[in-house]
C-alpha positions in Angstrom: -21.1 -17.2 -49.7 -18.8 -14.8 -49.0 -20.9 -12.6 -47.0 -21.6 -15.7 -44.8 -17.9 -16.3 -44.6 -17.6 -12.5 -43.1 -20.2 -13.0 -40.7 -19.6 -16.3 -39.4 -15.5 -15.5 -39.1 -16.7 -12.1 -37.3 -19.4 -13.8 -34.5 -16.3 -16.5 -34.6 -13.3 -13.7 -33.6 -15.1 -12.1 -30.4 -16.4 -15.5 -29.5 -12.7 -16.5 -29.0 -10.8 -13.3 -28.9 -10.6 -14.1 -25.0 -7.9 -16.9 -25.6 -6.4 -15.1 -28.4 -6.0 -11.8 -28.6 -2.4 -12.1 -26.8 -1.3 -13.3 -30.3 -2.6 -11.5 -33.1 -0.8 -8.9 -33.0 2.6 -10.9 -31.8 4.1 -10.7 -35.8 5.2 -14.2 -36.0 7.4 -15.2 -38.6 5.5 -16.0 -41.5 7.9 -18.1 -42.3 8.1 -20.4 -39.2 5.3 -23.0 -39.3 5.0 -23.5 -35.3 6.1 -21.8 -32.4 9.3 -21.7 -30.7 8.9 -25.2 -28.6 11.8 -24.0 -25.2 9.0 -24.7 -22.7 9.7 -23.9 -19.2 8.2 -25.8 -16.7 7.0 -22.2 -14.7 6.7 -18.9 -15.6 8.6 -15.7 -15.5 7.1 -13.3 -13.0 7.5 -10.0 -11.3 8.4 -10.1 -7.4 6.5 -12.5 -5.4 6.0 -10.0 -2.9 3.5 -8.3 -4.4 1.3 -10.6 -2.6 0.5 -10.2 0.6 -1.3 -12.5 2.9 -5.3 -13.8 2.6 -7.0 -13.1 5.6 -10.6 -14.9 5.9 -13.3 -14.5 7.4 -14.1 -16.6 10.3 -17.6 -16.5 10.5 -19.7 -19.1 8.9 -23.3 -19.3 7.8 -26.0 -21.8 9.9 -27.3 -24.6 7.9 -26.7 -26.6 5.4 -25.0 -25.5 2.2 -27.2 -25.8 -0.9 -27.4 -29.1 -2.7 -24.1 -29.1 -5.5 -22.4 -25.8 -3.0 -19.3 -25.2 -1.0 -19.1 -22.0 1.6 -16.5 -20.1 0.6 -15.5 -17.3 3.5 -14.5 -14.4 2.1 -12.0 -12.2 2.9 -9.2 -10.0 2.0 -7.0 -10.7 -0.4 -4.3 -10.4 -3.0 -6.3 -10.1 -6.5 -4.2 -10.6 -10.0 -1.4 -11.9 -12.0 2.5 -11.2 -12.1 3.3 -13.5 -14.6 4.9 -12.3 -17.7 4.5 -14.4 -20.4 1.3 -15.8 -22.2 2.8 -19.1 -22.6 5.7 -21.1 -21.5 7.2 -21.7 -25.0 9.2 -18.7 -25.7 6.3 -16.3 -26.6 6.3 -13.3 -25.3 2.3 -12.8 -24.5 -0.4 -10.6 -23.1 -1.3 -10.9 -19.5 -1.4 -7.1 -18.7 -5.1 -7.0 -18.1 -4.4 -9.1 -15.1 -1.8 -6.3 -13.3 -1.1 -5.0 -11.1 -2.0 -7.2 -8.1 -4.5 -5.2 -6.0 -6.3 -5.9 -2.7 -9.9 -6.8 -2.1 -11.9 -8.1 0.0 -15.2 -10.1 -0.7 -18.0 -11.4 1.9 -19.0 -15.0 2.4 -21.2 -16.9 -0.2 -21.7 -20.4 -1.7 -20.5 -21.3 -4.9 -21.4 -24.3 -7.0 -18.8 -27.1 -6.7 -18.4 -27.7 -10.3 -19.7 -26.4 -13.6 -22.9 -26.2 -14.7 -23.7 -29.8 -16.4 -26.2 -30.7 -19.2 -28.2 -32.8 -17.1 -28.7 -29.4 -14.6 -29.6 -27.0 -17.7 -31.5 -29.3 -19.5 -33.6 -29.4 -16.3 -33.9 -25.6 -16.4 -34.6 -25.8 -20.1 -37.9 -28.0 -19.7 -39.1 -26.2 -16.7 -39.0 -23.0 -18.6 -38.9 -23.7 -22.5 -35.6 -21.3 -22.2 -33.7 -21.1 -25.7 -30.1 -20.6 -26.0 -28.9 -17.6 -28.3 -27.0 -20.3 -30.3 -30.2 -21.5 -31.2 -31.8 -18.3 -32.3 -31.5 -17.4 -35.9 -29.2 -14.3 -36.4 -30.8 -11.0 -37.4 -30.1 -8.1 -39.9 -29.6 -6.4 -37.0 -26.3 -7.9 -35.8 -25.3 -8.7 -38.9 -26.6 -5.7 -41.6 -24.3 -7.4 -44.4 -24.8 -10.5 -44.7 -27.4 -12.1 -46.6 -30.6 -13.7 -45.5 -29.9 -16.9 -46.3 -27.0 -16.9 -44.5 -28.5 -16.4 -41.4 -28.4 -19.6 -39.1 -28.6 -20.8 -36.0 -25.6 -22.3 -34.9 -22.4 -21.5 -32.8 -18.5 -22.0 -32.9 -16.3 -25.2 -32.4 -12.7 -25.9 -32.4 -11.5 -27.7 -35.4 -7.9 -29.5 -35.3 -5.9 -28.1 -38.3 -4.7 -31.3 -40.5 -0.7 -29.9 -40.0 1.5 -27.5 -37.9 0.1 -24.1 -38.5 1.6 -20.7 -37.6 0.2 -19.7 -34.2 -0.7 -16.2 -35.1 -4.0 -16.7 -36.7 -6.6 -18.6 -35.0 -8.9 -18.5 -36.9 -7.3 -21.8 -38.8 -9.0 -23.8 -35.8 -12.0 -22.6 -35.2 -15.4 -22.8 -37.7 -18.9 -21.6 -37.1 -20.9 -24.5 -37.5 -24.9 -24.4 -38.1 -26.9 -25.9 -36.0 -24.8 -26.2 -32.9 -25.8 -25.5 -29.5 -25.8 -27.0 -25.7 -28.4 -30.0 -26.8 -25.8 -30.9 -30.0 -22.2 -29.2 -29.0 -19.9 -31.1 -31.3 -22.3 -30.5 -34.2 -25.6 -30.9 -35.5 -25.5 -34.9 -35.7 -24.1 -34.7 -32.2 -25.9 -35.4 -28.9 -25.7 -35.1 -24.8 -26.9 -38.3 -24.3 -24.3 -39.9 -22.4 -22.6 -36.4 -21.3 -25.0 -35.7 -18.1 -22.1 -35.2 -16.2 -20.5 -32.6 -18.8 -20.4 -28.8 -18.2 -23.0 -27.4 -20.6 -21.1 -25.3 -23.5 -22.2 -23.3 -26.2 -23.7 -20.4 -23.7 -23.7 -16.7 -24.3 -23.5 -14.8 -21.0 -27.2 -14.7 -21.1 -27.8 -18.1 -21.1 -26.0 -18.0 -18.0 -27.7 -15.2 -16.2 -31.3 -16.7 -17.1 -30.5 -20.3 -15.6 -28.5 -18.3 -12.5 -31.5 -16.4 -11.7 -34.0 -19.4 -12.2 -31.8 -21.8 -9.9 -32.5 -18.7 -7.1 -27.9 -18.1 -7.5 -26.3 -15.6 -10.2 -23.2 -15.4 -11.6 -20.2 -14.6 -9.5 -18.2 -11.4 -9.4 -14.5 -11.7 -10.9 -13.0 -11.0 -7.8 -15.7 -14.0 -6.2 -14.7 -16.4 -8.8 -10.7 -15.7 -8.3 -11.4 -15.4 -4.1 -12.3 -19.3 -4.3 -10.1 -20.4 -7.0 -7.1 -19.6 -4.8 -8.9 -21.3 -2.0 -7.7 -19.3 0.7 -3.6 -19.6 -0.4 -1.4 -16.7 -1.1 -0.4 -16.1 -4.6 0.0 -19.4 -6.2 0.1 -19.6 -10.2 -2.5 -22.5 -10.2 -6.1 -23.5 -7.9 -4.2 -26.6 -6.4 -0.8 -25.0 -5.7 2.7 -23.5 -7.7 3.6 -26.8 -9.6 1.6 -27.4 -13.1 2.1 -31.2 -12.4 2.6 -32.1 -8.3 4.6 -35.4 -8.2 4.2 -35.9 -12.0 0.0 -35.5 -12.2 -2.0 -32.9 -14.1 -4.6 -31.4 -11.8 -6.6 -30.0 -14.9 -8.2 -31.0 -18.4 -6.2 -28.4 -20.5 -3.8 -29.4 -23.9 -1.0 -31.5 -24.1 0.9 -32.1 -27.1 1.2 -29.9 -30.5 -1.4 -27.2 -31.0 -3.6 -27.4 -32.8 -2.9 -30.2 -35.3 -5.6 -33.2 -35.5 -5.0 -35.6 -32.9 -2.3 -33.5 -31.3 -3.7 -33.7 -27.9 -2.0 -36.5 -25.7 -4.3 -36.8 -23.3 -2.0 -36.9 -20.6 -4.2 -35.5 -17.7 -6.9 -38.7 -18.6 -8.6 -36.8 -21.1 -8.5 -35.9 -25.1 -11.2 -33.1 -25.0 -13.7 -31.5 -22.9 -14.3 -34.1 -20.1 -16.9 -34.8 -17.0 -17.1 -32.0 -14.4 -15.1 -33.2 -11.1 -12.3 -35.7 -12.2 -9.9 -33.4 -10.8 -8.9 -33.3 -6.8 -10.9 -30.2 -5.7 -8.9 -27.3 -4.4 -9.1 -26.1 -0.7 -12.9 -25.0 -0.5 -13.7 -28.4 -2.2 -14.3 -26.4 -5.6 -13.4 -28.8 -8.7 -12.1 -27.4 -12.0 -11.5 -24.1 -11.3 -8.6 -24.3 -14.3 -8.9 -26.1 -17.4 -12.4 -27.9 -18.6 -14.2 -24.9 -19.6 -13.9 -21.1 -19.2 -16.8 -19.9 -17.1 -18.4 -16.0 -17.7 -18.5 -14.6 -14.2 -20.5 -10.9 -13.9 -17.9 -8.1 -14.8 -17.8 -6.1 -17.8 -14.4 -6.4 -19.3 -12.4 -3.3 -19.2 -8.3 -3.6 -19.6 -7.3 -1.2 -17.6 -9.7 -2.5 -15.0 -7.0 -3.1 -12.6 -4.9 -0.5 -12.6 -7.6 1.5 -11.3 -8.8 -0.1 -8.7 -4.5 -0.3 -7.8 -4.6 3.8 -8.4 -7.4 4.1 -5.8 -4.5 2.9 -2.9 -7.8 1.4 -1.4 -8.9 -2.4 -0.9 -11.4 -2.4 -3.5 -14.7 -3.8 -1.5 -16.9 -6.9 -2.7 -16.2 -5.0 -6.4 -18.7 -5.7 -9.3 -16.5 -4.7 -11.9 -16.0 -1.6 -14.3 -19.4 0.4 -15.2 -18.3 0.0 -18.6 -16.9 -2.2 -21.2 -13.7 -1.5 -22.9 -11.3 -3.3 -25.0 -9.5 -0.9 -27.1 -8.4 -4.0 -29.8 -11.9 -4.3 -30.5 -13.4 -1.5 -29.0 -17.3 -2.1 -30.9 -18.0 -5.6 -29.1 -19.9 -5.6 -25.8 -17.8 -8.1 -23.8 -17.5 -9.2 -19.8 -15.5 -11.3 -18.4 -14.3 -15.2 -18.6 -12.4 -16.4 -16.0 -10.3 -20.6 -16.2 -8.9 -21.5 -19.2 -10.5 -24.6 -21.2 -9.3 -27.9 -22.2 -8.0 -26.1 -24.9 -5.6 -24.4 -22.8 -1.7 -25.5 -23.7 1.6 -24.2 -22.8 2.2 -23.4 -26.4 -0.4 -20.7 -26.9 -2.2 -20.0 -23.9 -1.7 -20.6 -20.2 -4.5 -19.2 -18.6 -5.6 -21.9 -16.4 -3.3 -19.9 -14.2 -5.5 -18.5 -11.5 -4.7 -15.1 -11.8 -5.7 -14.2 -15.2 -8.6 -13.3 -17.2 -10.2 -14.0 -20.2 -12.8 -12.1 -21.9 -16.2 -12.4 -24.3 -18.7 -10.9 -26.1 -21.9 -11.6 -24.4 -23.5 -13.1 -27.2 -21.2 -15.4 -28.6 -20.1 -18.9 -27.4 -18.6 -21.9 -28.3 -17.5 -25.3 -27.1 -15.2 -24.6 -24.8 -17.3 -22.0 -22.8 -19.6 -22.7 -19.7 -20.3 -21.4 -16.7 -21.3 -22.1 -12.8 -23.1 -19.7 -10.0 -22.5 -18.5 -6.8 -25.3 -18.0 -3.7 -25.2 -14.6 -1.5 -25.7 -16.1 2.3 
């Protein structure tokens, strides 16, 4: 089976990679067992001042918003991350994908008020018959090694390791697990029925696209999805302000407690886990979970250097739709776009991007159970 342990661990790596890649590459002491645990309570960042003031628009559609959206205005705005740290432990991460901070502006449109639930794509699924690259069987074609019998349906979960593990390799808590998709997301003997208010997980970006364009919506640019995350405020590190935990209370399902051991998460923020869409107070434009829960895919191709280009230009960069091209130089074959959130699996151990400024990334034909997605409405 060790092709199958190749393949799987491969489909497994770019699935992930957009929570990750800060890390593998950090050299961690193979002799420490867990990471450094001086936790700050912010970030270090580079001068505030590199934000400059949100201007929105003031005009506003006629009519009702959709069923399930929120109008957000549009407008100019500051556009990126100064944070310098992946984490607030004492690692030293990656957020350089998410500098400098740029200007843009983006027009009005409505955007779905929380993430895409089961109950809303198994509707799409009947109405269409739709299936879910998780539950089509792999080909030769993506995968030319491994062999036949090793090619099943099935998609990635996270699996609590049974002790402290050295952060540097995730792949210790994630598996590929057959049979897995949106209708089953913990596992094959696993179910949605009871989870109709859950954001649907398991989707590869085209999953996404398809139910986007049958619901008559698409998926959001990055610089859409990050315009109403900040919900019309200047430069804060989170959706709902600059304080992780505003008179003691988490405003997000992401980690607490030590990552990634088996029943390491605390649950302080109510939940142990991926939870119910809109259990959260909703930021500004009445958006809920626009950190923590699930990462969503918005439109964009991924590129690193993405950014810095569109700061080069000395130009606001106008309703952007992202770089024509993909690039990732770590792992320059995969075809990737962007995820923008954090999950439940977010911690301030490993990774802190449920701050609203940074990015995560994808292959487009790879998901897992921490990865969903919701749509946006041009007026």
């Amino acid at each position: 089976m060790k092709n199958k342990t190749y393949w799987i661990f491969a489909l497994l790596t770019i699935s992930i990679i957009s929570i990750a890649y800060g890390f593998t590459k950090l050299g961690v002491s193979k002799e420490k067992k867990e990471v450094a645990m001086d936790c700050a309570e912010t970030p270090n960042t580079t001068e505030a001042s590199a934000f400059k003031p949100t201007i929105e628009n003031k005009n506003k559609p006629t009519g009702k918003a959709p069923k399930g959206m929120v109008w957000i205005p549009g407008g100019e705005f500051s556009m990126g991350s100064n944070v310098e740290d992946e984490s607030l432990c004492s690692i030293k991460g990656v957020t350089k994908d998410a500098a400098p901070i740029h200007r843009v502006y983006v027009d009005g449109y409505y955007m779905d008020q929380t993430e895409v639930t089961n109950e809303e794509y198994e509707k799409f699924v009947k109405a269409t018959g739709y299936i879910t690259v998780a539950e089509q069987k792999p080909t030769k074609e993506e995968f030319p090694t491994a062999n036949e019998e090793d090619l099943i349906t099935g998609s990635v979960i996270f699996t609590p390791t049974p002790s402290a593990v050295n952060l540097n390799n995730f792949l210790q808590w994630w598996r590929y697990e057959p049979n897995t998709d949106w209708k089953h997301p913990e596992g094959p003997q696993s179910t949605i029925k009871g989870r109709e208010k859950y954001p649907v997980v398991h989707i590869a970006y085209e999953d996404a696209a398809a139910y986007a364009k049958w619901a008559g919506k698409r998926l959001p640019t990055e610089a859409e999805w990050e315009f109403a995350a900040r919900g019309g405020k200047t430069g804060n590190l989170y959706a709902w302000g600059n304080s992780l935990k505003p008179n003691g209370k988490f405003q997000a399902n992401i980690y607490q407690g030590h990552f990634p051991i088996k029943d390491g998460d605390t649950g302080e923020d109510g939940f142990k886990g991926i939870a119910p869409t809109g259990q959260y107070a909703p930021n500004a434009y009445g958006l809920y979970d626009m950190a923590g829960n699930v990462w969503e895919w918005v439109n964009d191709w991924y590129s690193v250097d993405y950014y810095k280009s569109l700061a080069e230009s000395g130009q606001t960069a106008k309703n952007p739709q992202g770089p024509d091209a993909y690039n990732d130089p770590t792992d320059p074959t995969q075809i990737k776009r962007v995820h923008r959130g954090g999950s439940f699996l977010c911690t301030d151990q490993y990774c802190t991007r449920y701050m609203v400024g940074t990015r995560g990334k994808g292959e487009i034909r790879s998901a897992a159970n921490h990865l969903g997605f919701r749509c946006v409405k041009s007026k």
